[in-house]
Backbone as numpy.savetxt, mean C-alpha at the origin, in Angstrom:
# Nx Ny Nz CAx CAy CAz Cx Cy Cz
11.11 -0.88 10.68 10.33 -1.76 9.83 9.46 -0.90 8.92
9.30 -1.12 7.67 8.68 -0.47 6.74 7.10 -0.45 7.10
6.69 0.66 7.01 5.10 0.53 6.84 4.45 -0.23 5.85
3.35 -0.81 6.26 2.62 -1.55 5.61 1.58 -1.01 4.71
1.75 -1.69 3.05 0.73 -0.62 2.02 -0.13 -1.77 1.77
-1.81 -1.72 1.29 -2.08 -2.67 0.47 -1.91 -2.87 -0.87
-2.08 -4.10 -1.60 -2.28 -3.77 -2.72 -3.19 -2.84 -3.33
-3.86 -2.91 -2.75 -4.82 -1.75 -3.41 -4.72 -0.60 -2.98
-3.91 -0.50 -2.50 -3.86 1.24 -2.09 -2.22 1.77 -3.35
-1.47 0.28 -3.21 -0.50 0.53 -4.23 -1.35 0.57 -5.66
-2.30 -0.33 -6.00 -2.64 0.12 -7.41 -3.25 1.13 -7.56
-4.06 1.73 -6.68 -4.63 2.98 -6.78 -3.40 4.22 -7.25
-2.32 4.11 -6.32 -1.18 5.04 -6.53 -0.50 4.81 -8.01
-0.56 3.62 -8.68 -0.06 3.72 -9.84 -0.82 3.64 -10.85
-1.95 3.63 -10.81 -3.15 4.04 -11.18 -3.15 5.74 -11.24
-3.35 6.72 -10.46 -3.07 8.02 -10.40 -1.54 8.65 -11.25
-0.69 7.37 -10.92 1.12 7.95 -11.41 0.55 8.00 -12.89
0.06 6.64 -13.16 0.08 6.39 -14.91 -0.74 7.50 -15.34
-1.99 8.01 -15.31 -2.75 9.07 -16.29 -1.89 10.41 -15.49
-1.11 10.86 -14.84 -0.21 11.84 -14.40 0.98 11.56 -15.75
1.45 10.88 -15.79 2.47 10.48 -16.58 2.05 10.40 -18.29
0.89 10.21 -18.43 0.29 9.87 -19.58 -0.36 11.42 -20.25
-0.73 12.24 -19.03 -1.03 13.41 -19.39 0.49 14.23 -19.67
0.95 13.88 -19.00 2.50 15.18 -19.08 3.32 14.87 -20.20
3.08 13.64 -20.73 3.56 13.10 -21.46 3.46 13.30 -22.83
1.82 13.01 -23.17 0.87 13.76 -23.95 1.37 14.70 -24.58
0.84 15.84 -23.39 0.98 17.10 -23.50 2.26 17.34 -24.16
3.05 17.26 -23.28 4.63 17.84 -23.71 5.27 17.18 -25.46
4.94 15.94 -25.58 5.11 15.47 -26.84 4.56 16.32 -28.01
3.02 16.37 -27.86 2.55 17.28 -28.62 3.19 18.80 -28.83
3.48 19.34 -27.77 4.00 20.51 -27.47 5.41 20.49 -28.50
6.29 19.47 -28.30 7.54 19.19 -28.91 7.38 19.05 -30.49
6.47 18.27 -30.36 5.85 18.50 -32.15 5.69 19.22 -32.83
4.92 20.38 -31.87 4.31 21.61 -32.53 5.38 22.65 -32.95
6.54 22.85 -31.86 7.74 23.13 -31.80 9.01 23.05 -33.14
8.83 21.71 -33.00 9.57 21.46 -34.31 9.16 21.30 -35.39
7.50 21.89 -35.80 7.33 22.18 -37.11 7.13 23.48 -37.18
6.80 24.69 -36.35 7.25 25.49 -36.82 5.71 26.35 -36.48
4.92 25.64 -35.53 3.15 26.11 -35.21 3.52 26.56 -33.94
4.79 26.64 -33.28 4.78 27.64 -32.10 6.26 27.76 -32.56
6.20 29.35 -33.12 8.04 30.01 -33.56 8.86 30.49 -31.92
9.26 29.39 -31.73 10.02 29.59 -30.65 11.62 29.99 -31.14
12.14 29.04 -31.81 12.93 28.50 -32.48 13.01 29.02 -34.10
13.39 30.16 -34.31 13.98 30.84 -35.37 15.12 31.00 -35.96
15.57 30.09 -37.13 16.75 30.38 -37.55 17.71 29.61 -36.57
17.55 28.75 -35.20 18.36 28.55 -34.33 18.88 27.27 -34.95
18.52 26.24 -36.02 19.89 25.90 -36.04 19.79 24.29 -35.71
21.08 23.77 -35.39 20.88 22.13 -34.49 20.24 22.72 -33.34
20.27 23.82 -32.66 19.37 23.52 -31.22 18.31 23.33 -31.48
17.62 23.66 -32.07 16.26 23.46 -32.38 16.42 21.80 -32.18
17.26 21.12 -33.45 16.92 19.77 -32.89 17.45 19.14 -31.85
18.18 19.45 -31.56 18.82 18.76 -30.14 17.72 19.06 -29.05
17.22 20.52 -28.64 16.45 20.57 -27.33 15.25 19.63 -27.98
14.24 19.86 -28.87 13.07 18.70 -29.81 13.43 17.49 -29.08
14.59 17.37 -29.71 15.09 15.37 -30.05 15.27 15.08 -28.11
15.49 15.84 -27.68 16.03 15.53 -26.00 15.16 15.78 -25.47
14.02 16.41 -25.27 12.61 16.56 -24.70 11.50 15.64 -25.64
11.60 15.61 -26.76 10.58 14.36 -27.40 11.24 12.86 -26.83
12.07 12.65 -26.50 12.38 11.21 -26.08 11.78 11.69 -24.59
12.52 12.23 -23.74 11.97 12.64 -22.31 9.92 12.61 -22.39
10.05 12.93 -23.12 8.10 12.88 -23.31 7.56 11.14 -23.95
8.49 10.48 -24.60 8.24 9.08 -24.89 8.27 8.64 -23.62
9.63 8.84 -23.12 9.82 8.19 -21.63 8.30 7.93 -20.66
7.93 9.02 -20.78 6.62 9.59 -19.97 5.50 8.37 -20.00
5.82 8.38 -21.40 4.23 7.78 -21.75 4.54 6.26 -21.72
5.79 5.48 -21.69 6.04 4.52 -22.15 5.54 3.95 -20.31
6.38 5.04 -19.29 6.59 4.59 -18.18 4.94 5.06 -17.27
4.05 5.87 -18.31 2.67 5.39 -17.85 2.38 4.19 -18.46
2.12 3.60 -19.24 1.95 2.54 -19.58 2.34 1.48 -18.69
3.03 1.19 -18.56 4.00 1.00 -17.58 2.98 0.61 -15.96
2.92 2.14 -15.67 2.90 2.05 -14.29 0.99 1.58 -14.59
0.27 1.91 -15.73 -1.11 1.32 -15.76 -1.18 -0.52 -16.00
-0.37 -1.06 -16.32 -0.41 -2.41 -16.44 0.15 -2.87 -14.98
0.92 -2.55 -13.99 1.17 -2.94 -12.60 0.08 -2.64 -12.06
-0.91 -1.23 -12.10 -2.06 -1.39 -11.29 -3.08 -2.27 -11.24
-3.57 -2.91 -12.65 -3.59 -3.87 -12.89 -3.54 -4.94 -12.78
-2.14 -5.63 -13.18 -1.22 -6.89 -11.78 -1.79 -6.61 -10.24
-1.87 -5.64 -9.71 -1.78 -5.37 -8.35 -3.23 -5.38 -7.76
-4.15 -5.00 -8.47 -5.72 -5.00 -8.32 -5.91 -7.03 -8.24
-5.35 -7.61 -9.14 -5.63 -9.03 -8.96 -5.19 -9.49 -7.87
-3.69 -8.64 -7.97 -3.43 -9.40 -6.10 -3.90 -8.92 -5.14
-4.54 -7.56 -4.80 -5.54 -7.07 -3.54 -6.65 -8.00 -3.74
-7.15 -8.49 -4.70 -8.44 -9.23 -4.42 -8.00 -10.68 -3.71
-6.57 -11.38 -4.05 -6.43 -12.11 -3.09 -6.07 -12.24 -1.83
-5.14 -10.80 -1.74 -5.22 -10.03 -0.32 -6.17 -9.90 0.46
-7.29 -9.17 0.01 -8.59 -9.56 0.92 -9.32 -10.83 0.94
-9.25 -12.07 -0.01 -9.67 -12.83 0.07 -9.13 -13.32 1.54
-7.69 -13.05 1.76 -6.55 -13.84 3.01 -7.11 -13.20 4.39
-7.65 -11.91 4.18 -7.50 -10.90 5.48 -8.81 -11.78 5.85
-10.17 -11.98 4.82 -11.35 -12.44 5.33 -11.11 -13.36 6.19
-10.22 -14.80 5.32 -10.14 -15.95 6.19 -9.54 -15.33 7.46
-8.50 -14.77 7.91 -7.64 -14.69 8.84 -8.70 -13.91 10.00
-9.67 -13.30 9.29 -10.22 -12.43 10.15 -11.53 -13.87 10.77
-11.85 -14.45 9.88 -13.28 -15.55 10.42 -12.34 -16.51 11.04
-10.68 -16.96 11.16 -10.36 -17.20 11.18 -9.89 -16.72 13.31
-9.83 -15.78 13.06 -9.66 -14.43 14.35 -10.88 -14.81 15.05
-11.62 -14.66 14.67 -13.24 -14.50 15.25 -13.50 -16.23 15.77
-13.24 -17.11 15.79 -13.40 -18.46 15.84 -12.59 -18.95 16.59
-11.57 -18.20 17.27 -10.53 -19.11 17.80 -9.74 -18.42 18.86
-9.53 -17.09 18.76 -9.19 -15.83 19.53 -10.10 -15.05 20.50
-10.35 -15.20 21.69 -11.01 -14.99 22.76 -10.21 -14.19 23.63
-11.15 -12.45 23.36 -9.87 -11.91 24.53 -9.71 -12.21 25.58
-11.03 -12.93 26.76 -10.52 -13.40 27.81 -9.59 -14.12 27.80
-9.44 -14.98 26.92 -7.96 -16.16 26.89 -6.61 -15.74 26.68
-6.92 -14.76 26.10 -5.57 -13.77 25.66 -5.30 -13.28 26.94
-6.34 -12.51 27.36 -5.77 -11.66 28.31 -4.87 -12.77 29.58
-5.88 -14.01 29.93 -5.18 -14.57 30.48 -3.82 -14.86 30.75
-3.78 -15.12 29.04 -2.12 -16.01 28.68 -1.26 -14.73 28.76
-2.03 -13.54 29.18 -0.52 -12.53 28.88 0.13 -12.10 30.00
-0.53 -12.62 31.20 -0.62 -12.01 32.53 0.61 -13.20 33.20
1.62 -12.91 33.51 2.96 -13.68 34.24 2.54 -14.42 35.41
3.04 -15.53 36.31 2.57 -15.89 37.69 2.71 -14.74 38.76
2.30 -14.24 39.33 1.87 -13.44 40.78 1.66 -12.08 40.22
1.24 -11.83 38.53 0.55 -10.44 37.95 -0.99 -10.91 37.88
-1.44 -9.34 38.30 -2.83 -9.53 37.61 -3.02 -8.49 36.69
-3.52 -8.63 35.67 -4.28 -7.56 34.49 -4.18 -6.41 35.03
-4.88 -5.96 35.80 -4.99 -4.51 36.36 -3.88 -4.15 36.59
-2.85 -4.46 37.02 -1.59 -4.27 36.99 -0.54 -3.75 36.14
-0.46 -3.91 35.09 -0.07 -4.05 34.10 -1.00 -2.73 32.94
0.26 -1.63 32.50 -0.38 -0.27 32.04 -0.81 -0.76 30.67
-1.85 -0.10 30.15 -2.24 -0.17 28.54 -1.53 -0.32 27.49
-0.03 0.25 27.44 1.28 -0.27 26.77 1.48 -1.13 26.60
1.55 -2.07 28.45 1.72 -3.15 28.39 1.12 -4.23 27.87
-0.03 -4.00 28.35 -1.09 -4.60 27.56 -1.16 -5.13 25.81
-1.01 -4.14 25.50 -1.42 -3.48 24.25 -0.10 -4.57 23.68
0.98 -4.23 24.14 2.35 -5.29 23.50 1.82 -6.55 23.47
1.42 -7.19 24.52 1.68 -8.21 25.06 0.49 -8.97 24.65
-0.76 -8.27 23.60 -2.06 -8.90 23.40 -1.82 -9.29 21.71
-0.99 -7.69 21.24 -0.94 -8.06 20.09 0.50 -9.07 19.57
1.28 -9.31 20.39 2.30 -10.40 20.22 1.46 -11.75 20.63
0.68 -11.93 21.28 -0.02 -13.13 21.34 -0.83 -13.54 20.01
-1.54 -12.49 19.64 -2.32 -12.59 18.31 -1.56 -12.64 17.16
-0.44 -12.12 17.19 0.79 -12.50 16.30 0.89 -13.42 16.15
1.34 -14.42 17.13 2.06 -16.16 17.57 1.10 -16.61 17.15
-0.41 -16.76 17.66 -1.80 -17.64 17.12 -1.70 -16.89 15.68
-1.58 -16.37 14.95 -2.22 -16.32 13.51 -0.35 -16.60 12.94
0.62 -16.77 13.25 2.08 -17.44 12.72 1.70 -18.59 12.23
1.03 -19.08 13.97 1.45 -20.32 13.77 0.35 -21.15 12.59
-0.63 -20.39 12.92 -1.88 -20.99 12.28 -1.70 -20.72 10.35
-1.29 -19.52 9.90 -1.30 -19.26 8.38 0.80 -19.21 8.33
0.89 -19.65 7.69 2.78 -19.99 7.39 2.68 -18.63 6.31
4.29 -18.44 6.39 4.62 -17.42 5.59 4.21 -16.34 5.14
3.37 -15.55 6.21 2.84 -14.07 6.13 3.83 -13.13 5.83
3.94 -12.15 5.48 4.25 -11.25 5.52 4.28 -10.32 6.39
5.22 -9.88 7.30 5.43 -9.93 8.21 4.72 -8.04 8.63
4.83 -7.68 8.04 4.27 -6.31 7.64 2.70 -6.50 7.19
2.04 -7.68 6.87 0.93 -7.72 6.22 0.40 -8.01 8.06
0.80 -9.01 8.54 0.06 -9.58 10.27 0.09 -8.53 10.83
0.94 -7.25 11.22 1.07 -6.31 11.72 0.05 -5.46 11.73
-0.01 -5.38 10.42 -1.09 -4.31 9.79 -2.42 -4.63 10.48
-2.93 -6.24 10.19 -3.89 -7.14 10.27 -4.07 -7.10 12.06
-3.27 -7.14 12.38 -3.45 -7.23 14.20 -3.64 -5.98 14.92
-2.84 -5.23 14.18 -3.36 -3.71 14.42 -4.88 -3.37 14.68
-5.85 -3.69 13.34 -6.87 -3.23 13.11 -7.61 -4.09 13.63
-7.38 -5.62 14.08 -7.94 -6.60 14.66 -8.12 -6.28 16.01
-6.79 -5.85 16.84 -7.29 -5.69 17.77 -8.09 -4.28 18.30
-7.80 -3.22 17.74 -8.71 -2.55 18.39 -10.57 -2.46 17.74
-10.65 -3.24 16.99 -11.92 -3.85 17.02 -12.13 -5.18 18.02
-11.05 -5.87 18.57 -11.47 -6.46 19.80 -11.14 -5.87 21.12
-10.65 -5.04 21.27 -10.51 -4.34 22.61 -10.95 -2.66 22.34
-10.67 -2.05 21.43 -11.14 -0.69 21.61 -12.15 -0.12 20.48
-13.29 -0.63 20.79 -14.27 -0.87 19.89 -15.25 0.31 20.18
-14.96 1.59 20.77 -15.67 2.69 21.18 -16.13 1.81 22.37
-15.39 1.48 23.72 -15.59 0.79 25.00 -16.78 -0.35 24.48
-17.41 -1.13 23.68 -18.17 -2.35 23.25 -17.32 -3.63 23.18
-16.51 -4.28 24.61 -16.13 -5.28 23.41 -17.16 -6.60 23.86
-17.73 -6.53 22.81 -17.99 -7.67 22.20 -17.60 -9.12 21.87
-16.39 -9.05 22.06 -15.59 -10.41 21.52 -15.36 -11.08 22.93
């Protein structure tokens, strides 16, 4: 199963791609310019190469800049959808906090003639966060199945491994 990114950790990354792309892009265009007029004599007397390598590295340098552009208007798109991303995690989390009781959990995870203590931290650990799975399925429709994961992950060890505090 694929790891789970946020949006905002994806717009941040294409956020960084685009001024990477926008600089190399830049740069090298200019560079190609300078090239084919004749302000860096690389290219003496050479001929069509001159324009062919120009003409095949000045498009490769459009590319650059077109596909920062590019990747700065998705970070963008993607910053609007992390803000509704966290708007979802809040509810799900006041949502967590209101209705999810680890004693009850722990209860429901424990089989007829097991007790808790019984049962290794693995086990545990499966069997608390597949419960918190099923209660937040059933409760929010059509998650993303990689997004609850993520979300139960960090949920639960702020309800069970909270530097030994739990609280909940």
């Amino acid at each position: 199963m694929p790891q789970y990114q946020s949006s905002e950790a994806k717009a941040e990354d294409n956020k960084s791609s685009a001024y990477t792309l926008l600089a190399v892009g830049g740069v090298g265009f200019l560079a190609v310019l300078l090239i084919f007029f004749n302000v860096i004599p690389i290219y003496r007397n050479a001929g069509i190469t001159k324009y062919l390598v120009c003409g095949v590295m000045g498009a490769m340098f459009v590319l650059f800049i077109v596909f920062g552009f590019v990747s700065m208007r998705d970070s963008k798109l993607l910053l609007v959808k992390a803000k509704s991303e966290n708007s979802l995690r809040s509810e799900i989390a006041r949502w967590c906090q209101e209705n999810l009781d680890r004693f009850a959990i722990d209860a429901e995870i424990v089989e007829e003639g097991e007790q808790l203590e019984e049962l290794t931290e693995e086990e545990k650990y499966y069997r608390r966060t597949e419960r918190m799975r099923a209660a937040i399925d059933d409760k929010f429709m059509n998650l993303d199945e990689a997004f609850v994961d993520d979300f139960v992950d960090g949920y639960y060890q702020e309800m069970y491994e909270d530097n030994g505090n739990h609280s909940r």
